[in-house]
PLY file of the C-alpha trace (Angstrom):
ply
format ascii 1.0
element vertex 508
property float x
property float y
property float z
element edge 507
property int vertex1
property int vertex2
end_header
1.05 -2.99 -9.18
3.47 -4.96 -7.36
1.11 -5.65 -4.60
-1.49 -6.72 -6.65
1.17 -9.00 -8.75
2.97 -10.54 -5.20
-1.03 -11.15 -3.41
-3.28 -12.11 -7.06
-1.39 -13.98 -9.22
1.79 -16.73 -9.56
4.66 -14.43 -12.00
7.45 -14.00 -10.66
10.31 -11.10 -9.50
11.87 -11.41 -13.46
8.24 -10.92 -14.50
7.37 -7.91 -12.74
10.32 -6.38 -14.35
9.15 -7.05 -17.39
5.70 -5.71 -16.45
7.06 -2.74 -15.62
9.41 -1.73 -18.51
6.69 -2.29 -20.21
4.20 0.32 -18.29
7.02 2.56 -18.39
6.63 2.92 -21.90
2.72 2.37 -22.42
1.81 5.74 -22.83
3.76 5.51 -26.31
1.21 2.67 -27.11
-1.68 4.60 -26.16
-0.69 7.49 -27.80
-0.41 5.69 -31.36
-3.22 3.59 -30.82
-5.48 6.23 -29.64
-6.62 3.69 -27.52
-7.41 2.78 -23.54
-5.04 0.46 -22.36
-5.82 -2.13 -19.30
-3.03 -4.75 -18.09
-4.64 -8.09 -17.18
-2.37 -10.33 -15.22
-3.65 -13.88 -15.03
-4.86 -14.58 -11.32
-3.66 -17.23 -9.26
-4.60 -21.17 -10.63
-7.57 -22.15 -7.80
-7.26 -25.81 -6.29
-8.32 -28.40 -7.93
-11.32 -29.55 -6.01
-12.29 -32.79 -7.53
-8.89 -34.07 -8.77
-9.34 -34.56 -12.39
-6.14 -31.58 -12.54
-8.42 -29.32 -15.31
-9.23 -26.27 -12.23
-12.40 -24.55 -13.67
-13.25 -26.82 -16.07
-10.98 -25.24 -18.42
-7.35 -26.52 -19.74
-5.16 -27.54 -17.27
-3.05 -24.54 -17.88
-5.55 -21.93 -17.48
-5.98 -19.23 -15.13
-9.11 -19.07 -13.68
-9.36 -15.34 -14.14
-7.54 -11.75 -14.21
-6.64 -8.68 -12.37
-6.47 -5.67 -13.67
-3.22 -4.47 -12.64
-2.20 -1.53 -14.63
-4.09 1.05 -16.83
-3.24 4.21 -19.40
-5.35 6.62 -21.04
-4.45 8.27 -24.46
-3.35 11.78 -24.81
-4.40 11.54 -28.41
-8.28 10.49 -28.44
-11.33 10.17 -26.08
-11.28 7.51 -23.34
-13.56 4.32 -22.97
-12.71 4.19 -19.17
-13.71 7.01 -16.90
-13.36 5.12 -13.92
-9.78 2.91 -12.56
-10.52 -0.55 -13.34
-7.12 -0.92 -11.68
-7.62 -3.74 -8.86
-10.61 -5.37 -10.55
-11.14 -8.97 -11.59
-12.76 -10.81 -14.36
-13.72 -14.70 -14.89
-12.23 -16.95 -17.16
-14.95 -17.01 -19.79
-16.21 -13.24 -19.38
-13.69 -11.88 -22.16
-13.17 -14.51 -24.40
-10.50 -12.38 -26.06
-8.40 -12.35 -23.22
-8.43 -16.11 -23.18
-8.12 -16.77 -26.15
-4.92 -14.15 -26.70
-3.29 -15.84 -23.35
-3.81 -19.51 -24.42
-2.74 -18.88 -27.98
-0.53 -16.32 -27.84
-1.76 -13.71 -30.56
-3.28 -10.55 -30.86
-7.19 -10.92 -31.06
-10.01 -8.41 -32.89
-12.89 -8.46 -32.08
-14.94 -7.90 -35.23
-17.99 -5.78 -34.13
-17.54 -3.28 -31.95
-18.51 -3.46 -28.20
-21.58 -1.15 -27.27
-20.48 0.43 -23.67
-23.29 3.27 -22.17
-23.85 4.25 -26.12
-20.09 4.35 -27.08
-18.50 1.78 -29.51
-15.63 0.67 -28.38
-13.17 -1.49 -30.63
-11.03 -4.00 -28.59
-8.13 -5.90 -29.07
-6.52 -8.30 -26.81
-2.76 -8.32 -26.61
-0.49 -11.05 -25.40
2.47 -10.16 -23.56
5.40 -12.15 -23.88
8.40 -12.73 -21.74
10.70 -15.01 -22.88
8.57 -18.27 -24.40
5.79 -17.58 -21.96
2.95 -15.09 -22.39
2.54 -13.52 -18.59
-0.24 -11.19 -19.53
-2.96 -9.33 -21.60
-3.28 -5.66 -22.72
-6.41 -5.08 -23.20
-7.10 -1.97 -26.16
-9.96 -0.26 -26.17
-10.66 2.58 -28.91
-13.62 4.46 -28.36
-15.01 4.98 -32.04
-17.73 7.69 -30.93
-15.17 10.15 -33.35
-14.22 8.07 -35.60
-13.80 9.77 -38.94
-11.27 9.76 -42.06
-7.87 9.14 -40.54
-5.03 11.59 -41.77
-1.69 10.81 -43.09
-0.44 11.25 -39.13
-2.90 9.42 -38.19
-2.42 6.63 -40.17
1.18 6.33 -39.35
0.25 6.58 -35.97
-1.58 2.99 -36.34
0.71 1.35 -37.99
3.80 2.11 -35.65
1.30 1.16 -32.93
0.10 -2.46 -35.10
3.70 -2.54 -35.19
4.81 -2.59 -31.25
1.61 -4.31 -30.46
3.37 -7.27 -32.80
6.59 -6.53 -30.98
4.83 -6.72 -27.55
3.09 -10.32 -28.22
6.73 -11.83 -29.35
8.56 -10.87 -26.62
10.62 -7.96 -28.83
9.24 -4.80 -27.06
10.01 -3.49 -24.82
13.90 -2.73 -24.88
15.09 -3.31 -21.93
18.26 -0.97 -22.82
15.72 1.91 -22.52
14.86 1.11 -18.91
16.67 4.36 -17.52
15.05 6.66 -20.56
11.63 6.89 -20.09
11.06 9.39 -17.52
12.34 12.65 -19.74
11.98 11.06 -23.38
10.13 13.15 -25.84
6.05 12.11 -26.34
4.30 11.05 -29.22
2.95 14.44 -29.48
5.96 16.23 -29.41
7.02 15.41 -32.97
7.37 11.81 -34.90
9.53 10.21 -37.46
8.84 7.29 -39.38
11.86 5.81 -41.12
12.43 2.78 -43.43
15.00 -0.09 -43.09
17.47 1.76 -44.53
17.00 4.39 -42.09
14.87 6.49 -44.57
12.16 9.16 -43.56
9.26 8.49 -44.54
7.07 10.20 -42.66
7.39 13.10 -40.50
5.21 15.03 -38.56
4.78 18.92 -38.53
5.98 19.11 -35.00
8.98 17.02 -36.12
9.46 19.44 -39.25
9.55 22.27 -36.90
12.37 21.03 -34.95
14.31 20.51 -37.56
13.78 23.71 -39.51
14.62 24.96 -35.96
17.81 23.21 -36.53
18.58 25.03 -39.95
16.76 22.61 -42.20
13.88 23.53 -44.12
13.68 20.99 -46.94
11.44 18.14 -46.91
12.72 15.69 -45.06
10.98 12.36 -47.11
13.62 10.22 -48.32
16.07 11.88 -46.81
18.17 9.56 -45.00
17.71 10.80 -41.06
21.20 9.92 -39.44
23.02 11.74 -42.45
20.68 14.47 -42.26
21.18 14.70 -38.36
25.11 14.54 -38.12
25.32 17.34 -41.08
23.55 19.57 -39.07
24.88 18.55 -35.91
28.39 20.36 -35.17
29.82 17.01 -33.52
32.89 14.82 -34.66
34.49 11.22 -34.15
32.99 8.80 -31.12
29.96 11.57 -30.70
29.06 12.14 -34.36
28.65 8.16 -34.80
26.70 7.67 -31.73
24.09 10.47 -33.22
24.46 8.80 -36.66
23.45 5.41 -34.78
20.17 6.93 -32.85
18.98 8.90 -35.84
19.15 6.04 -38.22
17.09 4.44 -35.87
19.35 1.04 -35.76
19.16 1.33 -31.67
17.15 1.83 -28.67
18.61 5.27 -27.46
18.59 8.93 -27.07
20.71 11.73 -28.37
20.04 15.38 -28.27
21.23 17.70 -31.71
22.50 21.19 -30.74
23.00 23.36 -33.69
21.82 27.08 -35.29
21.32 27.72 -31.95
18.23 24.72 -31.02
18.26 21.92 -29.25
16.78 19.10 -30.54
15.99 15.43 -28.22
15.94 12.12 -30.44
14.84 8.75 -29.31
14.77 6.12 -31.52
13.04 3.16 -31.02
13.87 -0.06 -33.78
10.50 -1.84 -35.23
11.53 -5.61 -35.57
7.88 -7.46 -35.93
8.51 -11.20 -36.35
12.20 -10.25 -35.58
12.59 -8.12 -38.78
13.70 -4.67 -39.04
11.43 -3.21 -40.89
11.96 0.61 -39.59
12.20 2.53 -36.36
9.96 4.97 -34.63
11.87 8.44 -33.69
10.63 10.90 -31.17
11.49 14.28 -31.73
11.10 17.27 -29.35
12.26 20.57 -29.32
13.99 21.42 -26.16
15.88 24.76 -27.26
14.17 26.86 -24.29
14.19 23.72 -21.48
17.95 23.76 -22.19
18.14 27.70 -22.16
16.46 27.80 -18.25
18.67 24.90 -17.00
21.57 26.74 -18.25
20.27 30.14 -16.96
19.52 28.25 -13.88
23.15 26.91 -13.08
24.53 30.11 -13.85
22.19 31.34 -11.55
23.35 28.71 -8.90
27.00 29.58 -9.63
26.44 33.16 -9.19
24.65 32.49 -5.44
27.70 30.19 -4.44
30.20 32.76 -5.60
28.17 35.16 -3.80
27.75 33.11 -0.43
31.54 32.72 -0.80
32.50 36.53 -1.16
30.31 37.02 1.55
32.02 34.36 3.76
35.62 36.20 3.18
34.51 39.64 3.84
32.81 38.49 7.55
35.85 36.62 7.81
37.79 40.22 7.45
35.14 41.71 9.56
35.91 39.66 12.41
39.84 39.68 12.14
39.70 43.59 12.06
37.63 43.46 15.00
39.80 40.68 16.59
42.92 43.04 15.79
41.05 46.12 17.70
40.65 44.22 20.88
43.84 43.28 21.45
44.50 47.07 20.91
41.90 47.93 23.90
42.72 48.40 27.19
39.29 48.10 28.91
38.35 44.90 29.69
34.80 45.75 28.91
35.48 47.06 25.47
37.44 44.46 24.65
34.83 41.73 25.91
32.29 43.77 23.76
34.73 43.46 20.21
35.14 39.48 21.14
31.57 39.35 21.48
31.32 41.01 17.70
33.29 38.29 16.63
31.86 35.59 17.69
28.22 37.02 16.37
30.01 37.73 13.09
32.22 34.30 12.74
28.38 32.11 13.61
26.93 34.35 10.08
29.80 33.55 8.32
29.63 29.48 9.01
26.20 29.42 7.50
27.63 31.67 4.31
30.60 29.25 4.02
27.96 26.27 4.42
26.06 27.94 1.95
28.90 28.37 -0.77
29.47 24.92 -0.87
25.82 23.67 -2.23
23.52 23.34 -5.27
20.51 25.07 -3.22
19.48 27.44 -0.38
19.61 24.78 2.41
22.07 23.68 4.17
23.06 20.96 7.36
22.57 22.87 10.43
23.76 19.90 12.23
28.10 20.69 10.94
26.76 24.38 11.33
26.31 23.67 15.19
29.18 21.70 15.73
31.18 24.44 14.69
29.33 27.28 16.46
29.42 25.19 19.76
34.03 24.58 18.95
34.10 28.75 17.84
32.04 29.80 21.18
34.01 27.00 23.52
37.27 27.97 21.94
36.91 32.01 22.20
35.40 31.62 25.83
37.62 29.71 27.35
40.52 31.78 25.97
42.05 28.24 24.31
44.28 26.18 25.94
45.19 27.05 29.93
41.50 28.31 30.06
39.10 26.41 32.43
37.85 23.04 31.16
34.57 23.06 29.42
33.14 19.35 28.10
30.80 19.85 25.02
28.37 17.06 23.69
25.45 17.88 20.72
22.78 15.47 20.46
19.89 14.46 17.90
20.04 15.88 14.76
18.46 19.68 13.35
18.49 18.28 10.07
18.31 20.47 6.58
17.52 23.79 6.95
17.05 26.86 4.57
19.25 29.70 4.67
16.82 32.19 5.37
16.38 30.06 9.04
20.17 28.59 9.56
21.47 32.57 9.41
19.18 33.63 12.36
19.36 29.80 14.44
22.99 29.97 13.76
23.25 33.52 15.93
20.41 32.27 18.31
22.78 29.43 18.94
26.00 31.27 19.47
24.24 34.01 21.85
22.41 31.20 23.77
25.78 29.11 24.28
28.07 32.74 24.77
25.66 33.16 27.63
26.07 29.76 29.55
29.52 29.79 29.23
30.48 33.59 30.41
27.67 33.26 33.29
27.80 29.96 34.20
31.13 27.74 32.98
33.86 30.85 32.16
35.23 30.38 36.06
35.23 26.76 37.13
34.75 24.96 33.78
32.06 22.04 33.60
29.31 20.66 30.75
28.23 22.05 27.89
25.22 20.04 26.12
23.46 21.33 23.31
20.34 18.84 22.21
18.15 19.03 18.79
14.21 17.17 18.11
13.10 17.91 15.07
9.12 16.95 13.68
7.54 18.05 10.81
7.71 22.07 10.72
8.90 22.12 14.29
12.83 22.59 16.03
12.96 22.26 19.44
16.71 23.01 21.24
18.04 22.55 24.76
21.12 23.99 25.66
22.10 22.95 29.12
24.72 23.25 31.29
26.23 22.49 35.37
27.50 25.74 36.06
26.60 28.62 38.33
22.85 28.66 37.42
20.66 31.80 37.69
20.43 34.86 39.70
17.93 35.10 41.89
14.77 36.50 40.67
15.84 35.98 37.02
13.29 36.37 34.40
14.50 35.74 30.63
11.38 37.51 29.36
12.95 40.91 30.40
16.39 40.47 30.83
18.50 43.31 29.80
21.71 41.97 28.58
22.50 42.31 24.70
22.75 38.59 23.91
19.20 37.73 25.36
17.65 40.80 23.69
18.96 39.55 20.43
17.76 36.03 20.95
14.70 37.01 21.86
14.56 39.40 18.74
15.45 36.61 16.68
12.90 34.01 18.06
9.76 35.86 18.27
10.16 38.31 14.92
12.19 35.55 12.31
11.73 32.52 13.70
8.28 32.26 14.85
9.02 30.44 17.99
9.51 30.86 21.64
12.71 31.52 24.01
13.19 30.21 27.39
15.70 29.82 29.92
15.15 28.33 33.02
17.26 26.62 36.14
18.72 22.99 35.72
17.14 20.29 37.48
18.75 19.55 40.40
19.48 23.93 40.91
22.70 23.32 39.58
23.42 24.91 35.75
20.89 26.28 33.49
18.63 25.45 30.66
17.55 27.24 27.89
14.98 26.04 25.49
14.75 27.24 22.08
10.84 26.02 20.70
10.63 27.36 16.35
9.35 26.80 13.17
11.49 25.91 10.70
9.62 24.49 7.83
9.25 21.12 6.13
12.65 20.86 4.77
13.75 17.19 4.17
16.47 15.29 6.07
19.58 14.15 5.07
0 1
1 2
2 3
3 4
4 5
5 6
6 7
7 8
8 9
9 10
10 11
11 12
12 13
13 14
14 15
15 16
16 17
17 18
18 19
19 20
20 21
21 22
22 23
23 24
24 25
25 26
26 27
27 28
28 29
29 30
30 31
31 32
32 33
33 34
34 35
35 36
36 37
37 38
38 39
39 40
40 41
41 42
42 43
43 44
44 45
45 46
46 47
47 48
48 49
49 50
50 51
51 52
52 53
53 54
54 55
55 56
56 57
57 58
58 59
59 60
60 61
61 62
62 63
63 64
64 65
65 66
66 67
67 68
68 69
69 70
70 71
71 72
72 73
73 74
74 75
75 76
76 77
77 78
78 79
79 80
80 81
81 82
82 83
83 84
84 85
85 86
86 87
87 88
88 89
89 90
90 91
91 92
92 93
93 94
94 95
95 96
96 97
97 98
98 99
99 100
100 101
101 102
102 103
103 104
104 105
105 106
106 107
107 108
108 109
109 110
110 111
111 112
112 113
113 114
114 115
115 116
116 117
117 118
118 119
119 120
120 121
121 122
122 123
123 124
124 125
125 126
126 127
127 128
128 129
129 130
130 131
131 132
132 133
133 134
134 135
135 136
136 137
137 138
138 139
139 140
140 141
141 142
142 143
143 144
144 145
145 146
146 147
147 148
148 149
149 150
150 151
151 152
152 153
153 154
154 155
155 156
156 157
157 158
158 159
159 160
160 161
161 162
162 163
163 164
164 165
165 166
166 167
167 168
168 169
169 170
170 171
171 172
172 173
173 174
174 175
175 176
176 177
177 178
178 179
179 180
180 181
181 182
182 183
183 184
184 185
185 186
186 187
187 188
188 189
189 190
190 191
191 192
192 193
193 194
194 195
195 196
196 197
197 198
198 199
199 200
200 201
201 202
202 203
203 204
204 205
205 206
206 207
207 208
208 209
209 210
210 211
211 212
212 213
213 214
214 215
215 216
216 217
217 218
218 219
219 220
220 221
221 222
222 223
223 224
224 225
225 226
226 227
227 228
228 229
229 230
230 231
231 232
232 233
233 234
234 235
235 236
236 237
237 238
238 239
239 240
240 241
241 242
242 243
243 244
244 245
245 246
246 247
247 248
248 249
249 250
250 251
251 252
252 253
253 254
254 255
255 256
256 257
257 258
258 259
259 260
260 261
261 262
262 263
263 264
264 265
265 266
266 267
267 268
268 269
269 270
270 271
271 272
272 273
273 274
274 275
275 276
276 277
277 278
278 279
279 280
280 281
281 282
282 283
283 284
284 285
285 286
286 287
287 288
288 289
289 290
290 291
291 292
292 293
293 294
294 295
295 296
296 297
297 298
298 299
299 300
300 301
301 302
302 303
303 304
304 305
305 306
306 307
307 308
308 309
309 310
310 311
311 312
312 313
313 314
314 315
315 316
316 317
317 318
318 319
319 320
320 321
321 322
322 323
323 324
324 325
325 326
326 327
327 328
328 329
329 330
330 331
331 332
332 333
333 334
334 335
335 336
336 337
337 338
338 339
339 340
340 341
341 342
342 343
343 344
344 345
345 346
346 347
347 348
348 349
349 350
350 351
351 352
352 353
353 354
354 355
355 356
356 357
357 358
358 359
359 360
360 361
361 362
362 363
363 364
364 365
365 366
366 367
367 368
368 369
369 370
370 371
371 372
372 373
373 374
374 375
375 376
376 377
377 378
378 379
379 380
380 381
381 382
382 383
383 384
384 385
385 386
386 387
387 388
388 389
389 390
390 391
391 392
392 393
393 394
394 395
395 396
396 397
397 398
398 399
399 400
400 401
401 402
402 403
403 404
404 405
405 406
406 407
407 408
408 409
409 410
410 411
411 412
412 413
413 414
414 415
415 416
416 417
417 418
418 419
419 420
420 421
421 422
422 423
423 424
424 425
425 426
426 427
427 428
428 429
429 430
430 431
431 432
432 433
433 434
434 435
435 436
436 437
437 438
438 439
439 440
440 441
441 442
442 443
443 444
444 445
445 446
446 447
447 448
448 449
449 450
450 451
451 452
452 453
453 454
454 455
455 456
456 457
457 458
458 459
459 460
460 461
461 462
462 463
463 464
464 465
465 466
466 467
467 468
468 469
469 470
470 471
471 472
472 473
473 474
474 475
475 476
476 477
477 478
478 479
479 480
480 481
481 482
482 483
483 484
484 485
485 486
486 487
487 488
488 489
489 490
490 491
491 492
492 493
493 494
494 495
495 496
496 497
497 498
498 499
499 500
500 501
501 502
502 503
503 504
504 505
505 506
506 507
């Protein structure tokens, strides 16, 4: 829509707004009306080719045509429109209604019904209103193919929908306090409420009735007055219990939900002021008892996982200071190397619990995750301070990442940088680089450094070592990608290249 409005026609940034609060909430409209909508916005005035200032021949305030810019079918009755007339553009002159609504301001009937491929169609023409200027046209369009005795819903349906269509063509409706509402608000079909001035029900619908007797009434609600009715069943007091009192009486634009006899009922109210008169309000009722249940169920759920991730954390973290305690015990250098190594593999699992404990889903930032790995494996290798000098430096960015990936990467990583710094940096110190490109599915990782380089004859396909039999393990069987490692440019250091698939996770 707001390319069409910007390229087709002359309203302006505060008018778009408008236009769209107003789609926002259409579907309400359609719903009541049983009715196609269409949103004409007037098209840009053409030049005036012969200087007499009336363009078209018409007043020197008309458009010369419209674009349809916006369109809604109802959820409540057959369509006119099986094709988007979205982007299309009429004459001045080739729906009189439309003119006639825009010039003058006023809802316009058309008395006979339009024949359209053997379908009668009623239509209406709606002026929409912004301020003390009408910007555009809804065009209604009720397909009367099953037209037939309406009911007592029915009926109140159409006259809460006569009702906003007033509001809409004086500039009333819609509310802009509702702007932020929309998106989760209960439907027309979910259950309706029609109330009086005095806040009154008059009319309300079985769906409505159920959520209420889900509530612990089962009286008839007619005449009863709604915001009383609400706030006696609602277990709320003070600030809260007058805020609920407010929405269910219908005096303002808003939403409330009820909790009580164990339901959980969602109110919006929505004022009817045709001609700037309250005469009632509209209130949407739906029963979201079970939605609440699962998002309940479903943070406990989440709580459970963090306080999981976390216990898990801790007992690594005890893992590895057991096994840190051991070597120091050990006399043989190469048992003790082998318990350091254990730490290090354990203490990489552990960052990505930790990680892990700390959000709302199973993804993390692998991006902290290998700054930390890269410190731990530095740190450890060197032997901390008097240890040879080892500059580190991670580039581009691995992005988001789901657990069941970071866990495996995270040990990939740790092996692959153990490896360049015991066999290439642990004696004489030098660069440590670790680089990340991420696209679409795909990781790709370089790990490169300037030490001793490779042996001679050196094939990482078949080397024998621990660390490179779990990377490759690791790679090929949970990470679906490939392992290589390769001399530097230049015969000086080494690089390894880690190619996987990671998934489609988003970026931060």
């Amino acid at each position: 829509m707001n390319d069409l409005i910007h390229a087709r026609t002359d309203l302006d940034e505060a008018d778009l707004d408008w236009l769209h609060l107003l789609i926002a909430d259409w579907q309400l409209l359609a719903d009541l009306s049983f009715a196609d909508l269409v949103l004409w916005a007037p098209l840009k005035a053409e030049p005036d080719p012969d200087g007499t200032g009336v363009p078209n021949g018409a007043g020197a305030a008309a458009a010369p045509g419209y674009v349809a810019v916006a369109q809604m079918r109802p959820n409540t009755g057959p369509t006119c429109y099986t094709a988007d007339l979205v982007g299309s553009t009429i004459k001045r002159g080739e729906r009189p209604m439309l003119d006639l609504a825009l010039d003058a301001g006023r809802i316009r009937r058309e008395g006979d019904p339009e024949w359209r491929e053997d379908v009668p169609v009623r239509v209406e023409a709606i002026p929409v209103r912004r301020g003390d200027r009408v910007i555009a046209v809804i065009s209604r369009n009720t397909n009367l193919l099953a037209a037939r005795t309406p009911s007592r819903l029915e009926l109140t349906y159409l006259q809460t929908a006569a009702d906003l269509a007033r509001m809409i063509a004086e500039g009333i409706f819609p509310y802009p306090e509702s702007r932020d509402q929309q998106d989760n608000s209960p439907r027309v079909g979910d259950g309706v409420i029609r109330l009086d001035a005095d806040g009154a029900v008059v009319y309300a619908s079985p769906n409505a009735l159920s959520a209420y007797h889900r509530l612990g009434y089962a009286a008839d609600m007619v005449g009863e007055h709604l915001g009383d009715l609400t706030a006696a069943l609602a277990p709320v007091k003070g600030a809260m219990e007058e805020a609920l009192q407010v929405v269910a009486s219908g005096r303002k634009p808003r939403e409330a939900e009820v909790e009580g006899n164990g339901a959980v009922v969602q109110l919006r109210a929505i004022p009817l002021r045709p001609q700037g008169e309250r005469t009632g309000a509209l209130v949407l009722v739906h029963d979201v008892t079970e939605l609440r249940r699962r998002e309940r169920e479903l943070v406990s759920k989440d709580a459970t996982i963090r306080e999981i991730h976390h216990r898990v954390k801790n007992n690594l973290q005890t893992v590895a200071a057991l096994l840190r305690l051991q070597a120091r015990r050990i006399d043989g250098e190469a048992g003790r190397a082998a318990l350091e190594e254990a730490v290090r593999r354990v203490g990489s699992i552990a960052l990505v619990h930790e990680t892990l404990s700390q959000t709302l889903d199973e993804r993390v930032d692998f991006d902290d995750i290998a700054d930390r790995v890269l410190a731990m494996v530095v740190d450890v290798g060197t032997g901390g301070p008097g240890g040879p000098t080892v500059r580190t430096r991670r580039t581009g960015r691995f992005g988001i990442l789901p657990a069941q990936v970071a866990t495996p990467l995270s040990m990939v990583l740790t092996e692959v940088l153990q490896n360049a710094l015991e066999h290439g940096l642990a004696d004489r110190g030098g660069a440590l680089e670790v680089e990340a490109y991420r696209w679409g599915p795909r990781l790709r990782v370089v790990v490169t450094d300037d030490g001793n380089g490779l042996p001679a004859g050196f094939d990482a396909a078949t080397a024998g070592n621990l660390g490179l039999q779990i990377v490759r393990t690791l790679v090929q069987g949970d990470l679906n990608g490939s392992f290589d490692l390769r001399p530097a440019p230049g015969g000086r250091g080494a690089v390894a290249v880690l190619e996987l698939e990671v998934g489609d996770a988003p970026q931060p």
